[in-house]
DRENFIBA-985462 format. One line per 8 residues: number of its first residue (from 1); their letters; for each residue x, y, z of C-alpha. Coordinates in pm, 1 decimal, always signed. Example, Ala and Ser with C-alpha at 12.3 -4.5 7.8 and 13.67 -1.06 7.14 Angstrom:
REM DRENFIBA-985462
1) as) +1230.0,-450.0,+780.0 ~ +1367.0,-106.0,+714.0
//
This chain:
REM DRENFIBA-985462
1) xxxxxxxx) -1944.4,+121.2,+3001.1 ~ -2065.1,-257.2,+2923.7 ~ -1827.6,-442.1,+2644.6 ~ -2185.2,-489.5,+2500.6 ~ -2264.3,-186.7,+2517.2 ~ -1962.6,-43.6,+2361.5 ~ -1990.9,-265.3,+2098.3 ~ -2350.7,-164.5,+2017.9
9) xxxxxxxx) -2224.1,+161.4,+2045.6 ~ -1976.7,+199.4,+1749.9 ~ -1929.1,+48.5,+1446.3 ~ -1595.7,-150.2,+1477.5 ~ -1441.8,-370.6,+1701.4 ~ -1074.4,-436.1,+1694.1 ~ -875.6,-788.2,+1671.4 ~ -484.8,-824.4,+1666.4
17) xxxxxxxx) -411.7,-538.2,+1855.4 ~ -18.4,-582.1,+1821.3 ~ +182.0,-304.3,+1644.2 ~ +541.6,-320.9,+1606.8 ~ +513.6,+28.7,+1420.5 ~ +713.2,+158.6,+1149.7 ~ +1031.0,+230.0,+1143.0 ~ +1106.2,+580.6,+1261.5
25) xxxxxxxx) +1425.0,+817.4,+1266.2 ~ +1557.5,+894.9,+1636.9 ~ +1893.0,+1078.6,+1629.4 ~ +2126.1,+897.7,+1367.7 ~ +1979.5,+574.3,+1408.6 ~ +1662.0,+371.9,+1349.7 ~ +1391.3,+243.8,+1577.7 ~ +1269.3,-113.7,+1529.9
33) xxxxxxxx) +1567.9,-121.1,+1247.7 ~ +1440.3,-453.9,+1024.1 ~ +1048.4,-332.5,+1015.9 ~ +950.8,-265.4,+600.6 ~ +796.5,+74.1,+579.4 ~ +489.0,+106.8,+406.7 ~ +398.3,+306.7,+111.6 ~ +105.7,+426.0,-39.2
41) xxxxxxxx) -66.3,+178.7,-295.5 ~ -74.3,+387.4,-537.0 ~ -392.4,+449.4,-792.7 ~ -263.4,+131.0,-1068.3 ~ -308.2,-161.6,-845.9 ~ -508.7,-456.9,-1021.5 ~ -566.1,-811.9,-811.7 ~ -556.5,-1150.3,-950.8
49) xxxxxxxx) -178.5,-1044.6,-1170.1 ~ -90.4,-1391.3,-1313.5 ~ +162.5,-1663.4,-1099.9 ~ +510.9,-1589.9,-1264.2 ~ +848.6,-1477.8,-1156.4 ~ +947.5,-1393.8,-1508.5 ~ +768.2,-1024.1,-1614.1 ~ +1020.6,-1009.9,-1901.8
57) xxxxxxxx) +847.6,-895.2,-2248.4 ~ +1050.6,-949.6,-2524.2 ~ +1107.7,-670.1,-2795.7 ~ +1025.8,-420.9,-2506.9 ~ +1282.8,-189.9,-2412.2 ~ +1395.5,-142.7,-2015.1 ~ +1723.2,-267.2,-1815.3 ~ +1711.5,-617.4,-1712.5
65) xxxxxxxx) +1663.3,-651.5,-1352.3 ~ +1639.1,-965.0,-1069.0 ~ +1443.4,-825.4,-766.8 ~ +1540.7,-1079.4,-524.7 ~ +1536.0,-1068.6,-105.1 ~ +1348.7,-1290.0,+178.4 ~ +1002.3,-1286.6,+394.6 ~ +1036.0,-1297.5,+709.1
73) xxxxxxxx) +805.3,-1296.8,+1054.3 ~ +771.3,-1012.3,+1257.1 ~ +1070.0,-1123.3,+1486.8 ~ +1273.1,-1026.3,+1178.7 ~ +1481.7,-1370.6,+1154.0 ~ +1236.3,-1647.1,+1087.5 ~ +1179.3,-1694.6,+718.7 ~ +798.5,-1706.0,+650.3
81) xxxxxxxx) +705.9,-1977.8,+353.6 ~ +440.8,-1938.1,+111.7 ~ +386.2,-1554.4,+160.9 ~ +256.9,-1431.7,-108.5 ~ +436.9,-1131.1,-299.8 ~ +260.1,-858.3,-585.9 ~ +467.4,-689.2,-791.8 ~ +368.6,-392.9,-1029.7
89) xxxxxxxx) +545.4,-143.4,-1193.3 ~ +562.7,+85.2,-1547.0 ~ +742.3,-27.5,-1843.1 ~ +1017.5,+115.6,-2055.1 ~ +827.9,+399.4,-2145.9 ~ +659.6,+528.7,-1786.9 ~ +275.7,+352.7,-1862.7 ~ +97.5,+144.2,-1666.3
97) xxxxxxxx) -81.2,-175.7,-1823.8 ~ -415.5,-114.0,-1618.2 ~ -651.8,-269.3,-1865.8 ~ -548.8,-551.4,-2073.7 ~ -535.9,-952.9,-2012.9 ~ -170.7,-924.0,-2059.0 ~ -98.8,-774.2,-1704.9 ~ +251.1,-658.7,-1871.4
105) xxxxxxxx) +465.8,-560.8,-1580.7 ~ +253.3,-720.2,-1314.3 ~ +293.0,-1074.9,-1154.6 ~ +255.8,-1263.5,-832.4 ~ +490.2,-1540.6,-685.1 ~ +515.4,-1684.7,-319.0 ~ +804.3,-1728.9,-49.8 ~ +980.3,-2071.0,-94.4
113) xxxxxxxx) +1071.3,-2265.8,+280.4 ~ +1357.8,-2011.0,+324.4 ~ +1168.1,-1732.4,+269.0 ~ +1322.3,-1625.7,-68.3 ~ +1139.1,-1473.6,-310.9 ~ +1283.5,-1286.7,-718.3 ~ +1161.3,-1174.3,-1014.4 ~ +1262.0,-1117.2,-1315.2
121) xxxxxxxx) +1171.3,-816.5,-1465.3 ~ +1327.9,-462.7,-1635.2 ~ +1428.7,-129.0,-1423.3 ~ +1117.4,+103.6,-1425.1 ~ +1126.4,+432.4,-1526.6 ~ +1038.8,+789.1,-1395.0 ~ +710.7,+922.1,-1528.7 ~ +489.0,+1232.5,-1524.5
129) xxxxxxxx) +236.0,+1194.9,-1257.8 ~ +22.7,+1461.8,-1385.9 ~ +55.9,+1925.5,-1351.5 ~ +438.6,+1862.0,-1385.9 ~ +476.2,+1614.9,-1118.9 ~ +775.7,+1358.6,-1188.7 ~ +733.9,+1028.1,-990.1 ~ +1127.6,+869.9,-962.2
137) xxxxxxxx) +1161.3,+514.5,-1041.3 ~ +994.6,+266.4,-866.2 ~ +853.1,-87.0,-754.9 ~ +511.2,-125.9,-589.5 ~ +450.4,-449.4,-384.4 ~ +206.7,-631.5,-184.7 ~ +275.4,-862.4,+79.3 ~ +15.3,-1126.0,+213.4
145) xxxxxxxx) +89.2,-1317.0,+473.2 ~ -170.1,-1484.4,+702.8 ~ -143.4,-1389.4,+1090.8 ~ -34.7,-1024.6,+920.0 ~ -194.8,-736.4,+801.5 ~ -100.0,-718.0,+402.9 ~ +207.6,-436.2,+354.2 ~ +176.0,-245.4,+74.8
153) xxxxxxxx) +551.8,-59.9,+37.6 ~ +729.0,+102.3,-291.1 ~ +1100.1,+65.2,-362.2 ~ +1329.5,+353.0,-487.1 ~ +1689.5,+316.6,-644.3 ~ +2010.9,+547.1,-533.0 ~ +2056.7,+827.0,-804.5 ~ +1719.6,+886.9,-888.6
161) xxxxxxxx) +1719.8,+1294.9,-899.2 ~ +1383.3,+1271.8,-875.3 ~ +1394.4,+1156.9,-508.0 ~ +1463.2,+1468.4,-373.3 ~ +1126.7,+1701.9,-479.5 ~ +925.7,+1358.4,-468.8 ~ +751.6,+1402.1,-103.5 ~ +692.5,+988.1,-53.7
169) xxxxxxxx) +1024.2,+885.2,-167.9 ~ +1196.9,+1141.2,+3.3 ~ +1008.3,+1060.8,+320.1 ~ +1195.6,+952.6,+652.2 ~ +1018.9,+606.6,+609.0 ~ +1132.2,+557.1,+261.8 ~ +1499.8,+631.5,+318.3 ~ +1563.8,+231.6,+378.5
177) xxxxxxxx) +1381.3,+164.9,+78.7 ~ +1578.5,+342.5,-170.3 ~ +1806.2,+62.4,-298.8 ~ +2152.4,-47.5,-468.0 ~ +2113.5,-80.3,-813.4 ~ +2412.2,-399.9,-841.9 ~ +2577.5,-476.8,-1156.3 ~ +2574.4,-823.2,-1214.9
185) xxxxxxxx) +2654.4,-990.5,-1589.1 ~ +2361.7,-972.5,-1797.0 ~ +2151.8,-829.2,-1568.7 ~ +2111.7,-586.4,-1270.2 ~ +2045.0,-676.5,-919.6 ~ +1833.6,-517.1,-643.1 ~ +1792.6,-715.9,-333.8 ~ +1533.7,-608.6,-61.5
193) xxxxxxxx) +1387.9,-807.4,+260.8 ~ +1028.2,-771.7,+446.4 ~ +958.2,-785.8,+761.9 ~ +605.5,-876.2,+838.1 ~ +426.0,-692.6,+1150.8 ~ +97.0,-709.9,+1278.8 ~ -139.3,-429.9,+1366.0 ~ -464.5,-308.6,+1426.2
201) xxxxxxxx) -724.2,-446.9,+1213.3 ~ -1133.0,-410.5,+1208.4 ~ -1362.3,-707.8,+1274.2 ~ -1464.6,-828.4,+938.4 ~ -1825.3,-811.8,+978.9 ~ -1809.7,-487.0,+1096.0 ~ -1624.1,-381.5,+798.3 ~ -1921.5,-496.2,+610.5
209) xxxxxxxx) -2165.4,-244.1,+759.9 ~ -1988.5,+31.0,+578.8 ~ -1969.5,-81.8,+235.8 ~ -2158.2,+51.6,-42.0 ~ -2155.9,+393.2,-167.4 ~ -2195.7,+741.7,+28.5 ~ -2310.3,+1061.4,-123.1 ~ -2220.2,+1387.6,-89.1
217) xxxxxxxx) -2568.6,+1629.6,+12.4 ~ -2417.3,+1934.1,-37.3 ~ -2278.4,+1775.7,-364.3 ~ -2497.1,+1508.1,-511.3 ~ -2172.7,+1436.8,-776.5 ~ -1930.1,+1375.7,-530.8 ~ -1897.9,+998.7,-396.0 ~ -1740.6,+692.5,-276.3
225) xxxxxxxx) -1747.5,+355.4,-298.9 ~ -1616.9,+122.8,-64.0 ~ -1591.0,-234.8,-97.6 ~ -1390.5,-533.4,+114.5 ~ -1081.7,-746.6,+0.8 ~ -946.5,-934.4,+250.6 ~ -1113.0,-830.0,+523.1 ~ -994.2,-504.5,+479.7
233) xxxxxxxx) -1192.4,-160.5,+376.4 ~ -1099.4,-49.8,-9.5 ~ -1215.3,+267.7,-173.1 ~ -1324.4,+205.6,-526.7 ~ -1087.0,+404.5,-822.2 ~ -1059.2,+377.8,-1202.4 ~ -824.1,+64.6,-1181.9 ~ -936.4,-85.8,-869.2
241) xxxxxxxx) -904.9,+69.4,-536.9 ~ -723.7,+168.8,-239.9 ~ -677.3,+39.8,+117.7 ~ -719.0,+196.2,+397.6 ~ -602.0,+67.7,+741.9 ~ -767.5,+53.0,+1047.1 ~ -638.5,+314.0,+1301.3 ~ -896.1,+292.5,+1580.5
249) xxxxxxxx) -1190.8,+494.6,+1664.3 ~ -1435.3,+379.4,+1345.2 ~ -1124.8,+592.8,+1173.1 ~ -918.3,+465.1,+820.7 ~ -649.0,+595.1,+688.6 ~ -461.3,+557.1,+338.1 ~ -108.9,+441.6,+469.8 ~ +232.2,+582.3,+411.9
257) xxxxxxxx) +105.3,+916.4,+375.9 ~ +441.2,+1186.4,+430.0 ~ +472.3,+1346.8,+767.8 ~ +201.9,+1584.4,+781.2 ~ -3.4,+1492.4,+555.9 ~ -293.6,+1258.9,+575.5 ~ -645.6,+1106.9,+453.1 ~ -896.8,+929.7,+669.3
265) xxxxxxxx) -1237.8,+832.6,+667.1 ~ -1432.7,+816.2,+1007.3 ~ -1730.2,+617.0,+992.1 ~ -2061.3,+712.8,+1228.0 ~ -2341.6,+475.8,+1253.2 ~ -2714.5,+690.4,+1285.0 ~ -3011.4,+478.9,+1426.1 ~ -3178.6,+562.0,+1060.3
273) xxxxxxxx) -2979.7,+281.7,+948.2 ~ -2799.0,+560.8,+745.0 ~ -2435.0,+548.6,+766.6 ~ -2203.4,+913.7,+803.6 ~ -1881.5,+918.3,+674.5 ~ -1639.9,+1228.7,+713.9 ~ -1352.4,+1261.9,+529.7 ~ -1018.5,+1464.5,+638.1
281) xxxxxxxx) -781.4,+1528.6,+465.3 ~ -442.8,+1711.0,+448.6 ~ -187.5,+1707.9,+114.0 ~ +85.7,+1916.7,-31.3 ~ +90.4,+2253.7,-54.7 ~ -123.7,+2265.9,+318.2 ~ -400.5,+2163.9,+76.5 ~ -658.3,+2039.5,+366.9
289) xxxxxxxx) -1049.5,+2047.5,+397.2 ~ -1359.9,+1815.0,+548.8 ~ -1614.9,+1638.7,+352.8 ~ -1918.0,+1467.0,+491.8 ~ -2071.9,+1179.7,+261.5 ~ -2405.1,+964.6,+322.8 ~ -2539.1,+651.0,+288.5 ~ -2900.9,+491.4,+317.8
//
């Protein structure tokens, strides 16, 4: 077949076709050792979190913490400067601040010329998740660094017993994520490096022939809405969204899904002008099913 004709053919095209991978266990050691892991993003991310290093609130309770560690390139030596870093996380009491001007808990700071990045900021707490589910303790951050894909990862602390039923943090991929609490005078630190890595990612234009919002016909009130943020497909949720990487074949997934399960959307062009989206899926519990949603 033509390039042209391929091209016609499908919906997406692919640019920066370089993976690196993740990080995966083979025998007692690791492959591609320095590569950050990813994570899902989780349902609380907001954008546009204020430019500060200093997320302390005062009169709030929580364990004083400096998050600290470097950006580097994918050759996992060279420092990367002016990366930009998200960080997000509950407070003292396991709640999110997904609404107010405040952003409590949420900030964004950049890589100096060494690659060094910190915050300052309080240890977060475990929290129910919802029908009895207890999330351990963690950090959510986004890393965007031009030339890479953004990395969305979550960081765990040693001792958390909630680790061990939790099926993300106690995922082979996490295991170099879950860190060293250090004591440290006044406050606590956690240090933690990323490694940038490029992969697959869809043309940007192409991207923009599936947004908008599909339909379900065999369920008129099930949808989705998708929507772009830099250059890269998001699903619409009560906060924000949700990314989903490229993976090939008009097919997205939601990253740093646990071995065996998975979510992806697969993405059909019909010469209606209507645009077929299927959804797969497989969860806990071998929850798994198929959903087909429409647009135009």
């Amino acid at each position: 077949m033509k390039r042209r004709t391929f091209l016609k053919s499908t919906a997406l095209s692919a640019i920066a076709v370089s993976a690196t991978g993740f990080v995966r266990p083979e025998g007692d050691r690791y492959v591609g050792d320095c590569e950050t892991t990813s994570d899902i993003l989780g349902p609380f991310y907001r954008p546009d979190s204020p430019v500060r290093s200093n997320l302390v609130i005062k009169g709030e309770k929580g364990e004083l913490v400096e998050l600290m560690g470097k950006i580097k390139h994918q050759d996992c030596t060279t420092p990367y400067k002016n990366a930009k870093i998200e960080l997000w996380h509950c407070d003292g009491n396991g709640v999110y601040d997904n609404a107010t001007s405040e952003f409590k808990y949420r900030g964004t700071t950049f890589s100096d010329e060494n690659g060094n990045y910190s915050f300052q900021t309080i240890l977060p707490v475990a929290y129910d998740a919802g029908g009895g589910q207890i999330r351990p303790a963690h950090y959510y951050m986004m890393i965007t660094a031009e030339g890479y894909q953004s990395l969305v990862t979550q960081l765990y602390f040693n001792g958390d017993k909630h680790i061990e039923k939790d099926a993300y943090a106690n995922s082979d991929f996490a295991k170099k994520r879950i860190l060293k609490v250090s004591d440290s005078g006044n406050a606590k630190k956690v240090f933690y490096d990323v490694s940038m890595a490029k992969i697959m990612m869809a043309e940007p234009m192409a991207i923009d022939r599936l947004l908008g919002t599909y339909v379900s016909k065999e369920d008129k009130t099930k949808s989705r809405e998708f929507f772009k943020k830099n250059n890269a497909l998001w699903l619409k949720n009560e906060v924000f969204g949700e990314e989903y990487r490229y993976i090939g074949n008009n097919t997205f997934d939601y990253a740093g899904m646990p071995k065996g399960m998975f979510e992806t959307y697969t993405f059909e062009l019909l010469g209606s002008g209507s645009v077929k989206c299927t959804l797969n899926f497989m969860y806990e519990n071998n929850q798994k099913g198929t959903v087909v949603y429409w647009k135009g």
